[in-house]
Residue frames relative to the residue before (quaternion, step in Angstrom):
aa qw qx qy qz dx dy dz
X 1.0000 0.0000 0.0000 0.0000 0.00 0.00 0.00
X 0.5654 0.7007 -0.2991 0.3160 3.36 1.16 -1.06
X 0.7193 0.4453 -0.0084 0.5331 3.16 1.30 -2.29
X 0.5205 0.3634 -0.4983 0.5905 3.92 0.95 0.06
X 0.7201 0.3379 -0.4284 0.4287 4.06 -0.24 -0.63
X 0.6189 0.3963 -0.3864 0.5573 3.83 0.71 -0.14
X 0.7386 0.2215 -0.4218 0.4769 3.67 -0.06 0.09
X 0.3812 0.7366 -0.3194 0.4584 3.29 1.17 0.13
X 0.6028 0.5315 -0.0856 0.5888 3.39 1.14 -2.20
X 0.7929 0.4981 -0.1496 0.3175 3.60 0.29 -1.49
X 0.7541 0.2679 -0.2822 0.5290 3.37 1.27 -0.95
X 0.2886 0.7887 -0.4170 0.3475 3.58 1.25 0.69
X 0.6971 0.5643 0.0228 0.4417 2.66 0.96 -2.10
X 0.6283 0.5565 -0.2549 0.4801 3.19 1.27 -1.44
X 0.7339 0.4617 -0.2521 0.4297 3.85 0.79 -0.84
X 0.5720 0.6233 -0.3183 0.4279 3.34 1.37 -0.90
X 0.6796 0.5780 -0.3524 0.2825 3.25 1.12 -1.70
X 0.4664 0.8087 -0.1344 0.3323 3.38 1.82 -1.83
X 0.7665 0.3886 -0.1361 0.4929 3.15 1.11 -1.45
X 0.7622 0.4068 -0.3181 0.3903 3.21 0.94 -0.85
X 0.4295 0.6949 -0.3928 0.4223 3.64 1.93 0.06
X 0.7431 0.3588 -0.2350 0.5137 3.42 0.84 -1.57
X 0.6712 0.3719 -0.4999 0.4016 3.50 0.58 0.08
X 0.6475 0.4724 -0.4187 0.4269 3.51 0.54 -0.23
X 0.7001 0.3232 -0.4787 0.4199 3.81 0.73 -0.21
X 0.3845 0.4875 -0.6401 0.4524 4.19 0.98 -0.03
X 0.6769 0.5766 -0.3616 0.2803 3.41 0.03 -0.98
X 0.7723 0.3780 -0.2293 0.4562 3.24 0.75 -0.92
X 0.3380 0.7673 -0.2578 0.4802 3.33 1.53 -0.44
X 0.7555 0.4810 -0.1360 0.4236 3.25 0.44 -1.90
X 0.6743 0.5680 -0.1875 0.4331 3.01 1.37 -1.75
X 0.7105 0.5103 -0.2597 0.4091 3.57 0.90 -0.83
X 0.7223 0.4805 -0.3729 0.3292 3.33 0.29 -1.65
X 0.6441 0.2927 -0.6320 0.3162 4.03 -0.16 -0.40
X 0.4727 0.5399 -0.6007 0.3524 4.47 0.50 -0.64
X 0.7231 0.4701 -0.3283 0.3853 3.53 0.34 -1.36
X 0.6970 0.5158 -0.2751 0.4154 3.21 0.49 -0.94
X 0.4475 0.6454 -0.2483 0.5671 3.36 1.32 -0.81
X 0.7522 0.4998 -0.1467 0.4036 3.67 0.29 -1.20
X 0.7410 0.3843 -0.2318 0.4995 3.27 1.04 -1.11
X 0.6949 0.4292 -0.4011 0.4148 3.43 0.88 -0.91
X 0.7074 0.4408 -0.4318 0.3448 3.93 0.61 0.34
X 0.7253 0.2584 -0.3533 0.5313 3.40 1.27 0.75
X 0.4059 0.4835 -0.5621 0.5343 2.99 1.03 2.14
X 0.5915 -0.4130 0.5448 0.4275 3.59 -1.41 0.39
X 0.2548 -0.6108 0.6601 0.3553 3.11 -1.55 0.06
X 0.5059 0.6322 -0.4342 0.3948 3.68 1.32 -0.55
X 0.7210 0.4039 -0.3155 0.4663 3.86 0.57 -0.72
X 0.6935 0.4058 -0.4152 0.4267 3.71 0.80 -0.28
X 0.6235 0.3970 -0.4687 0.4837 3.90 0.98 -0.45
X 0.6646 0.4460 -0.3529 0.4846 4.10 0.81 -0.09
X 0.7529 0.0278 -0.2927 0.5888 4.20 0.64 -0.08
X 0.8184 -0.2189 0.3981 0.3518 3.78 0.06 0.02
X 0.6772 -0.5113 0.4785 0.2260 3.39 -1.29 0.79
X 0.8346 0.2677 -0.0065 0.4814 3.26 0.60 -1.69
X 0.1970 0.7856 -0.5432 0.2213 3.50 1.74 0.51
X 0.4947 -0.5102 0.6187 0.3349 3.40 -1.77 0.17
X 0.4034 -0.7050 0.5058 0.2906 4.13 -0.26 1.33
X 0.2442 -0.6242 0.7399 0.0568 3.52 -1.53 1.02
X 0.8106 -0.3379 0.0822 0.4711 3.57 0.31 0.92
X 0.4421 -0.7470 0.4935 -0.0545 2.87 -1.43 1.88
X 0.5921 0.6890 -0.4031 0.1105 3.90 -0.69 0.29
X 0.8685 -0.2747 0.2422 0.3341 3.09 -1.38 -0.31
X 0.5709 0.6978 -0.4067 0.1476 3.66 0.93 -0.19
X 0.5797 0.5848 -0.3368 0.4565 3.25 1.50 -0.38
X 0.5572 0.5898 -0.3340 0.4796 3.79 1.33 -0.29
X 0.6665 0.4745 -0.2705 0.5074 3.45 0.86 -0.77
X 0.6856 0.3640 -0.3126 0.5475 3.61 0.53 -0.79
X 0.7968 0.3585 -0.3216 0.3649 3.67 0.19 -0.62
X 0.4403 0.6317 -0.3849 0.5089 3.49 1.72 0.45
X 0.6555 0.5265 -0.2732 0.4675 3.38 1.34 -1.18
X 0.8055 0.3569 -0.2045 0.4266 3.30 0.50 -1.32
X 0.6301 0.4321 -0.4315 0.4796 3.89 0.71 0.18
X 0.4210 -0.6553 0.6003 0.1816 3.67 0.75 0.28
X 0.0678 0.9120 -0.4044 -0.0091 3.66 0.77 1.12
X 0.5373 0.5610 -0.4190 0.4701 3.67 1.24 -0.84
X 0.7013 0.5614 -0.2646 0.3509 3.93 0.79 -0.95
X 0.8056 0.3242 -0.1966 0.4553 3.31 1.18 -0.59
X 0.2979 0.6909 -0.4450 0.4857 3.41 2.18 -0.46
X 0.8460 0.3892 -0.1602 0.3272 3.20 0.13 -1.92
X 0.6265 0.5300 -0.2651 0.5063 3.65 1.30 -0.11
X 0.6317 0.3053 -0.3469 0.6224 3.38 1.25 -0.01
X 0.3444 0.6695 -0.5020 0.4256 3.86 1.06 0.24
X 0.7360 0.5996 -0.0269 0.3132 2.90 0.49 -2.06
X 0.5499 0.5050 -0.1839 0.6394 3.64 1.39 -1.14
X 0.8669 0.3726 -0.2400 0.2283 3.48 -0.54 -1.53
X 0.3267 0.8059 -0.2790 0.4074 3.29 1.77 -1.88
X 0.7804 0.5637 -0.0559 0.2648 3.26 -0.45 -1.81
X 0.7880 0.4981 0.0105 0.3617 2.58 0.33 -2.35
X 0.7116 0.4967 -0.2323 0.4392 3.20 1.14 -1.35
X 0.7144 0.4407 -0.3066 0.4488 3.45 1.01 -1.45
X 0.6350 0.5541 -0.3647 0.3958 3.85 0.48 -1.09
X 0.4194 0.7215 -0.3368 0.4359 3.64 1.60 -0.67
X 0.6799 0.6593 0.0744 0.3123 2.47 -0.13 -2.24
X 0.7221 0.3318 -0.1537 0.5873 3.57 0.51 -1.81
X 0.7266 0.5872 -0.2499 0.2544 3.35 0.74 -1.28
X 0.7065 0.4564 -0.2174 0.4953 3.32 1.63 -1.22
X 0.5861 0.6157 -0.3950 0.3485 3.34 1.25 -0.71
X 0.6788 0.5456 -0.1189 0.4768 3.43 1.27 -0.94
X 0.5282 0.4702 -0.3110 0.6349 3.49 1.80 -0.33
X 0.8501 0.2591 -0.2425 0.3892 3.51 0.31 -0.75
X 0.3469 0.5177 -0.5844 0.5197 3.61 1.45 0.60
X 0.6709 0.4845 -0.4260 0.3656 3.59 -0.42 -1.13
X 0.5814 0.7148 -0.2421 0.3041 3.90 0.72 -1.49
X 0.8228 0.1893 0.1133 0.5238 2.54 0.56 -2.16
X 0.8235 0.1624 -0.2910 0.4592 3.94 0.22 0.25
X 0.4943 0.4431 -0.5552 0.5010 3.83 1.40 1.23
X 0.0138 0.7455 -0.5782 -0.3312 3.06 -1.13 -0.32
X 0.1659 -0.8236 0.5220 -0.1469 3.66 -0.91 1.35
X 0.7065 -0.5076 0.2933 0.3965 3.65 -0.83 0.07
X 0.6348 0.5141 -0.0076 0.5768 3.25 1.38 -1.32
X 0.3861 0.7294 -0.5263 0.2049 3.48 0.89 -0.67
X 0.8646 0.1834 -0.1248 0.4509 3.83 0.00 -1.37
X 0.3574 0.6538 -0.4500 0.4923 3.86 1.68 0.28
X 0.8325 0.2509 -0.2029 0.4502 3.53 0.56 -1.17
X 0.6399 0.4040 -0.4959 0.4259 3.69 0.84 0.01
X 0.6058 0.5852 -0.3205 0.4334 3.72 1.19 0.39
X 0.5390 0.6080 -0.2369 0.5326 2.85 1.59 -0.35
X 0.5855 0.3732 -0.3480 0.6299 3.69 0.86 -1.22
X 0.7237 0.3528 -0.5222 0.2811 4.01 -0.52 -0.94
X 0.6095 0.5594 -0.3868 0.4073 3.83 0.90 -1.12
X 0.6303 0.3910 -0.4081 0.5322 3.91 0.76 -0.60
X 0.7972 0.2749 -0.4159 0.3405 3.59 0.30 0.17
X 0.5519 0.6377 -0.3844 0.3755 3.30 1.16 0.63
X 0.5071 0.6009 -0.4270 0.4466 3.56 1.97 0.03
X 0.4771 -0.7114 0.4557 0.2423 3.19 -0.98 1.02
X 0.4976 -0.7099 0.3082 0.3918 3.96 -0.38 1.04
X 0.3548 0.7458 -0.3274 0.4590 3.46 1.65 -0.67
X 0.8108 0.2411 -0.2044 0.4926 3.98 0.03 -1.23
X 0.8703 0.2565 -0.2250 0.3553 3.88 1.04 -0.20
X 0.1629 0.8692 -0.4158 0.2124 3.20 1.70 0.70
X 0.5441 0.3567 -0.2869 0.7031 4.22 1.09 -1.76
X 0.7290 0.3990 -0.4217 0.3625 3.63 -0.78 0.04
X 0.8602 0.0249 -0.3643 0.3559 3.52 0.97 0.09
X 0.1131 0.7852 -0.5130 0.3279 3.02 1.57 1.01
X 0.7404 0.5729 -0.2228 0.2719 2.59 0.51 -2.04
X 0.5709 0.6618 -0.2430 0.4208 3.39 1.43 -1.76
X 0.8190 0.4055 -0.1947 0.3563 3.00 0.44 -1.21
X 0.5938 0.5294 -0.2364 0.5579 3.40 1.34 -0.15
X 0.5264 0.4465 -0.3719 0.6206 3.69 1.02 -0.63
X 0.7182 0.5268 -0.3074 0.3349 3.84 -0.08 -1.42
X 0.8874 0.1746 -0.2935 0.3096 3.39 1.39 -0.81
X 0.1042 0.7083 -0.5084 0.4785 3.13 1.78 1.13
X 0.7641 0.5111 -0.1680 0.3559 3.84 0.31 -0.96
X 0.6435 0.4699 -0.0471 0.6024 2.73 1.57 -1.20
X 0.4807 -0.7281 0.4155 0.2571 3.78 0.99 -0.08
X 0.5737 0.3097 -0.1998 0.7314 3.70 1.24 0.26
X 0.2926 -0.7721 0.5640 0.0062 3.44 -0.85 1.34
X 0.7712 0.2676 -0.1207 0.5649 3.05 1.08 -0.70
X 0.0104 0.7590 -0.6206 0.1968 3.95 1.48 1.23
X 0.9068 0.2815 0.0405 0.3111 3.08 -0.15 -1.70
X 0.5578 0.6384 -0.1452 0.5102 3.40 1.72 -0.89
X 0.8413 0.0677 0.1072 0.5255 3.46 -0.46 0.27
X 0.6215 0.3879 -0.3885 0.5588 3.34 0.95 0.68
X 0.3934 -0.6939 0.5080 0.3250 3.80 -1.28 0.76
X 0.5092 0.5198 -0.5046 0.4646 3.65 0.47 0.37
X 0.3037 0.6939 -0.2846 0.5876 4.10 1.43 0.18
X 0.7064 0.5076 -0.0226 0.4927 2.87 0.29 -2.10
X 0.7633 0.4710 -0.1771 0.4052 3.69 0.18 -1.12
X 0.7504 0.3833 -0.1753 0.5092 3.27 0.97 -1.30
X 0.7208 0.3389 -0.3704 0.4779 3.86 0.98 0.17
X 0.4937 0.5646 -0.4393 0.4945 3.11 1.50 0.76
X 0.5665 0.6041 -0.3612 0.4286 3.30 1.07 -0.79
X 0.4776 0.7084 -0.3421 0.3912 3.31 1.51 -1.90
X 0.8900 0.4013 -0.0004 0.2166 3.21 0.07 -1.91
X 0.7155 0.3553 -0.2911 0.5264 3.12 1.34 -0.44
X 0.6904 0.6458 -0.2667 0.1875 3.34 0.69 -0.65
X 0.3553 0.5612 -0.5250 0.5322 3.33 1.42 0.39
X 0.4923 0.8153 -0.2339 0.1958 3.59 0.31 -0.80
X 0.7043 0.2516 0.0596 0.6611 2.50 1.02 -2.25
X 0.6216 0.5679 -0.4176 0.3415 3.61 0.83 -0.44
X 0.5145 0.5794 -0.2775 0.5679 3.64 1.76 -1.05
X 0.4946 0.6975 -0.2115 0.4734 3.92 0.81 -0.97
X 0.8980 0.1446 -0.0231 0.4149 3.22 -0.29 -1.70
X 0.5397 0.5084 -0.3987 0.5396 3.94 1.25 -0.56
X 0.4514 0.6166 -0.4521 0.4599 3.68 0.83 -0.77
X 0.8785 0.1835 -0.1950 0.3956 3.44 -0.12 -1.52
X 0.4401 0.6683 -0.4823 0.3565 3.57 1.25 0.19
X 0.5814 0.6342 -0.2917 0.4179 3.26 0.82 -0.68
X 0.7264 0.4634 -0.2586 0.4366 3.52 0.73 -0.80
X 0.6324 0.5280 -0.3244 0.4648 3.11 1.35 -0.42
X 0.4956 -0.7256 0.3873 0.2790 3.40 -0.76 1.70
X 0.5775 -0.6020 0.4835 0.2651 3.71 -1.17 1.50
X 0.4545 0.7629 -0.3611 0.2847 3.52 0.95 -0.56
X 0.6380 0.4780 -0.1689 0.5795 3.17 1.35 -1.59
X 0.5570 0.5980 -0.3452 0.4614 3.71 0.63 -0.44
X 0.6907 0.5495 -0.1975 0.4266 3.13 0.74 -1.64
X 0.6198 0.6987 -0.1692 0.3146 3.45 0.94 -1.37
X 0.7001 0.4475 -0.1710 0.5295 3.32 1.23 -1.59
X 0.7201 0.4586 -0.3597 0.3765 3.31 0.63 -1.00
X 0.5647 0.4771 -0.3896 0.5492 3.48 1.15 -0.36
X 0.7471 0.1399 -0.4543 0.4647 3.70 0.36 -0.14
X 0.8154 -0.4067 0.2511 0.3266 3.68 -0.04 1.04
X 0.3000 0.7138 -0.5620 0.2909 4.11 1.22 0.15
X 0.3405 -0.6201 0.6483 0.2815 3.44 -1.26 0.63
X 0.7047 -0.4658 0.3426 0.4112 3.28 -1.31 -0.39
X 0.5625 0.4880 -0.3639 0.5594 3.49 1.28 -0.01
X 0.7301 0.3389 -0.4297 0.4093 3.60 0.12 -1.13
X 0.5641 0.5795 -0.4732 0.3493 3.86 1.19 -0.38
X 0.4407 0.6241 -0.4150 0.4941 3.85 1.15 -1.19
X 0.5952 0.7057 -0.2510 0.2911 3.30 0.17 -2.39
X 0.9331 0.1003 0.2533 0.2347 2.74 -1.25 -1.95
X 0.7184 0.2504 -0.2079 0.6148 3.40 1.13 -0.41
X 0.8529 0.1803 -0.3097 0.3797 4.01 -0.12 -0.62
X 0.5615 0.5993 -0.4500 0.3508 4.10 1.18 -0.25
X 0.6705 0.4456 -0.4177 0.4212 3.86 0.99 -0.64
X 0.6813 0.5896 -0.3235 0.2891 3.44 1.21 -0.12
X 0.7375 0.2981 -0.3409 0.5010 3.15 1.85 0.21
X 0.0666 -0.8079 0.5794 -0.0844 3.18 0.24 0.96
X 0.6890 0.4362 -0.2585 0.5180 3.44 0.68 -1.44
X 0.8792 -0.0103 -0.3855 0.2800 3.64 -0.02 0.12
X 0.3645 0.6620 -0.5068 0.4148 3.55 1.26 0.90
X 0.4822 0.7189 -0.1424 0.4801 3.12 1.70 0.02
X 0.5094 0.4849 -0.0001 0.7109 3.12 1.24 -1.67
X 0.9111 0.1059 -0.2903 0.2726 3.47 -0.48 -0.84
X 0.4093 0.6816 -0.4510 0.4056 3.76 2.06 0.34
X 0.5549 0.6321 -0.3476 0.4144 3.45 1.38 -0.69
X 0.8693 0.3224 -0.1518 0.3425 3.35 0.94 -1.12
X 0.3745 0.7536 -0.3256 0.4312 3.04 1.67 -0.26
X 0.7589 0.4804 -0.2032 0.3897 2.92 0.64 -2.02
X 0.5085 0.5188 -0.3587 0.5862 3.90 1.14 -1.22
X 0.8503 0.3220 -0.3425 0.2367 3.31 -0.61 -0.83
X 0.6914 0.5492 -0.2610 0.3901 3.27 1.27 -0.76
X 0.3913 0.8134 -0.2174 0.3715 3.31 1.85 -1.13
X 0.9049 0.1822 0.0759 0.3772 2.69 0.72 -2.20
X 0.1243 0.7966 -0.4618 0.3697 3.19 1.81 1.23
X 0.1472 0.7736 -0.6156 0.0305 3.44 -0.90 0.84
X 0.3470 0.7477 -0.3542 0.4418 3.33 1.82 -0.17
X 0.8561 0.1067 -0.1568 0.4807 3.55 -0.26 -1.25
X 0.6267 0.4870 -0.4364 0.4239 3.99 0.59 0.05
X 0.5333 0.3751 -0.4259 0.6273 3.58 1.00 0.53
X 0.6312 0.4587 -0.4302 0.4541 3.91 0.41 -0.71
X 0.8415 0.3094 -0.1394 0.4204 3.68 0.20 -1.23
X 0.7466 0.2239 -0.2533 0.5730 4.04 0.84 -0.08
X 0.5186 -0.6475 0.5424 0.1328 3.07 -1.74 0.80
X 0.6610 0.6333 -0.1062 0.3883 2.91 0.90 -1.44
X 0.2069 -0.7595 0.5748 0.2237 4.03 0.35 0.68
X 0.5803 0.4795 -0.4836 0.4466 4.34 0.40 -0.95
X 0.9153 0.0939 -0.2291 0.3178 3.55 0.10 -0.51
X 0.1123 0.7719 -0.4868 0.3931 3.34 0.90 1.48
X 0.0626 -0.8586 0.2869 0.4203 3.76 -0.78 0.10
X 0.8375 -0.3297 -0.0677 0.4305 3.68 -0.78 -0.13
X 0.3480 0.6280 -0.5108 0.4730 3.52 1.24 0.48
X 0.6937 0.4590 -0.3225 0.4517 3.57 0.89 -0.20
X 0.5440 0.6526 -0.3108 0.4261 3.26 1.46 -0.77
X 0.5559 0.6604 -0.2951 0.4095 3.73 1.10 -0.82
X 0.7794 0.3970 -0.2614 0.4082 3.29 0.80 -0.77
X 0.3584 0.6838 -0.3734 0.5142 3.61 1.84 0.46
X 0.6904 0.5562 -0.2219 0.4060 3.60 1.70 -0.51
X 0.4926 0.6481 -0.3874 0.4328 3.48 1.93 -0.91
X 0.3268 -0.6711 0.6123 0.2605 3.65 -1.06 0.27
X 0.5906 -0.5305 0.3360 0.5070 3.57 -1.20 0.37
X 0.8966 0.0421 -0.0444 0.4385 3.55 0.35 -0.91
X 0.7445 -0.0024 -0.3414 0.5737 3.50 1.20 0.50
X 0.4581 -0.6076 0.6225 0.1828 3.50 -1.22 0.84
X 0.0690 -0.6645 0.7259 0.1636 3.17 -1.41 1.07
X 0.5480 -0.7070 0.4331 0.1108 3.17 -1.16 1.45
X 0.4838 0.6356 -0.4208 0.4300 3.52 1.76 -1.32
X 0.9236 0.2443 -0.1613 0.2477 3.48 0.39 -1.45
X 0.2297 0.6929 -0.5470 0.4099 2.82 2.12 0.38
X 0.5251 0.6895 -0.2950 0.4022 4.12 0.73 -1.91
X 0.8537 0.4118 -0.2004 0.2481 3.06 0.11 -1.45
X 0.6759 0.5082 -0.2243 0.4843 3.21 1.61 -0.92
X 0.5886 0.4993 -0.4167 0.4801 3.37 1.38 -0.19
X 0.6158 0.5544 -0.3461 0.4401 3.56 0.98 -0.67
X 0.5168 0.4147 -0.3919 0.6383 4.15 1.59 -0.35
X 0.6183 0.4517 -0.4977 0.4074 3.99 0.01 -0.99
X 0.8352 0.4332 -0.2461 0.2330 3.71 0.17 -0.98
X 0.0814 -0.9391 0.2091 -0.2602 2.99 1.65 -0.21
X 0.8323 -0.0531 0.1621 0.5274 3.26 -0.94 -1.89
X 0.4510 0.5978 -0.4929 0.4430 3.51 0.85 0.80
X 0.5321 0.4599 -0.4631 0.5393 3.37 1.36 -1.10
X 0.7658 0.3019 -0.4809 0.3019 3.65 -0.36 -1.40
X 0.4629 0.5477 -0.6282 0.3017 3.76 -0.18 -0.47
X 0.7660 0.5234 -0.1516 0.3409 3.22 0.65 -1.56
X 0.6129 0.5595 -0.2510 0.4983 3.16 1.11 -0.36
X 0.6254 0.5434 -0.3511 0.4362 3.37 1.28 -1.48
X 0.8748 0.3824 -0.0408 0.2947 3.28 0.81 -1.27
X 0.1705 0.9058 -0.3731 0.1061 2.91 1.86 0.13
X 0.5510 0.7174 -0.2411 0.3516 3.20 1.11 -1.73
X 0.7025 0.5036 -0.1316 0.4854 3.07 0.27 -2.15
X 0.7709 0.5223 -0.2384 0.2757 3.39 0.05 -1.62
X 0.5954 0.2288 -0.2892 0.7138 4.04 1.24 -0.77
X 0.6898 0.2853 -0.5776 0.3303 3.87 -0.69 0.83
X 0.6179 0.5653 -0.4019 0.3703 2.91 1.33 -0.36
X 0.5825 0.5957 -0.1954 0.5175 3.77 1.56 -0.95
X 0.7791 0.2742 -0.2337 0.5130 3.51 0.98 -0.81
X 0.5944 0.6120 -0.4416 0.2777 4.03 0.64 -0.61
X 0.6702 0.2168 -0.6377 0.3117 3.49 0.56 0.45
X 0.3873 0.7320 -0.5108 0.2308 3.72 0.87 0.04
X 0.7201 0.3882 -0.1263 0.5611 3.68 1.43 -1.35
X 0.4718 0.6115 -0.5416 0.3317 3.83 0.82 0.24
X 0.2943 -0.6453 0.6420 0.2912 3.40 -1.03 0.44
């Protein structure tokens, strides 16, 4: 009786798994095909698809839409302007949250769970409902500041309302996984004599690698692919980054999409390598609290 309700149990399970396979590869499917699609249409004419058809059978495939849409986006200028933004952004992030969510998570204080609520709620305001509010700021501050355009129109602006924005994020993130880490170690240093820096320092930063890792991956993507506040806060299009550069591809009155494709397939790029560099890091860093005991 035992072994019929267990093979019973088993070929349950067996069907369930099935389902949750074929739904997870439509899924991925779904998830893929515009990249692909993306991919092919920039190593098609656009002249042969507006003459046989989107879904035409391709009369020759290559590289010409890469070359022109390299020329016309002026790429070293924006590459190096979205360098300039992200760089920064990510580490000062990063440095900032890592140091927000030590204090959080291995003081205890009055404020302790006031102020790690506080950062996550500031990153839950959508950038949309506080955008004239820090223009303005940022325009008043440099009136005060003798340089009107300090903060305005400059990509260091840019950086610091990223930092603003993301860093509740990583601070929620990284105090999260402080916790798991046994107080014991904590306990340890202060008995051998660590200030509060060499503790920050030397004993709890080598221990997150795995999701300062994880969250350089996403930072960097998300921030990369900001086109929202570098149009909101600079005038100046040369020192925009390359999400702005894309729009050097629209035509006046008809847009070729191939090389619209193509230039998105150069913008994305140096998101892959990050991703790549860090692959490693990035799934232990996503899966280690799943395997902690």
């Amino acid at each position: 009786m035992t072994a019929t309700i267990s093979r019973r149990y088993r070929g349950r399970q067996r069907v369930k798994d099935r389902f949750i396979s074929i739904f997870i590869g439509i899924f991925a499917l779904v998830w893929i095909f515009p990249i692909v699609w993306t991919l092919w249409s920039s190593l098609r004419p656009y002249s042969e698809i507006r003459a046989n058809g989107v879904f035409s059978v391709p009369e020759s495939i290559g590289l010409d839409n890469y070359s022109t849409a390299i020329q016309r986006m002026d790429l070293p200028t924006y590459l190096w302007n979205s360098l300039i933004i992200t760089a920064p952004a990510v580490f000062l992030t990063l440095l900032f949250g890592s140091v927000t969510a030590f204090v959080v998570s291995r003081y205890s204080f009055r404020w302790n769970v006031s102020m790690l609520l506080l950062f996550t709620a500031g990153n839950l305001l959508p950038p949309q409902l506080v955008f004239i509010p820090v223009f303005k700021a940022y325009l008043t501050v440099g009136d005060w500041l003798g340089n009107r355009r300090l903060f305005y129109d400059s990509q260091w602006g840019v950086v610091l309302i990223h930092v603003a924005f993301q860093m509740g994020f990583a601070t929620f993130v990284l105090s999260s996984y402080m916790k798991t880490i046994p107080k014991e170690i904590s306990e340890a240093a202060k008995v051998d004599g660590a200030s509060v820096f060499r503790h920050y320092w030397n004993v709890m930063l080598p221990l997150l690698r795995p999701p300062l890792a994880s969250l350089a991956v996403l930072m960097t993507t998300w921030i990369y692919n900001d086109f929202f506040w570098a149009l909101v806060l600079m005038s100046n299009d040369s020192k925009r980054p390359i999400t702005s550069a894309l729009g050097r591809l629209q035509g006046e009155f008809v847009t070729d999409y191939n090389l619209l494709a193509a230039g998105a397939m150069i913008a994305a790029l140096p998101t892959l390598v990050v991703f790549f560099i860090l692959r490693r890091q990035f799934v232990s860093g996503l899966t280690l609290g799943a395997t902690k005991g």
